[in-house]
C-alpha positions, 0 to 999 in steps of 0.5 A: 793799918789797925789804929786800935790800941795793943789791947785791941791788936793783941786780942785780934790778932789772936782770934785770927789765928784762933789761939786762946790766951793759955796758948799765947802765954805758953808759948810766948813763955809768959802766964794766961795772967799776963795776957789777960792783963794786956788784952784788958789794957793793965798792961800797955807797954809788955815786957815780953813783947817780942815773944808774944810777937812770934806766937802770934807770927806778927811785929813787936811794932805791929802789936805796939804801935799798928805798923807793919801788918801782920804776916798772913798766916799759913 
């Protein structure tokens, strides 16, 4: 279980999955901005956080608190 914060858990789980922000936001339905802002820890609790979720095949729960290990991706 990852005990970073959602920045940190945000960021590495995007890196695993080799996306880049833009791709993140763009299909999470969100700006670059608004990731950068949450991968920088501006933002701590994201509105969208459901979305940013699915692009990256991962819990809301996950993302916000470290629970629920993220799905392998394939």
């Amino acid at each position: 279980m990852n005990t970073g914060n959602i920045s940190e858990r945000l960021k590495q789980r995007r890196t695993e999955l080799c996306l880049s922000q833009s791709a993140v936001a763009k299909s999470a339905g969100i700006t670059q901005q608004s990731v950068q802002a949450i991968e920088a820890g501006e933002t701590k609790r994201p509105r969208h956080i459901v979305e940013i979720s699915l692009a990256l095949k991962c819990a809301p729960e996950y993302l916000l608190y470290g629970t629920k290990a993220p799905k392998q991706s394939s």
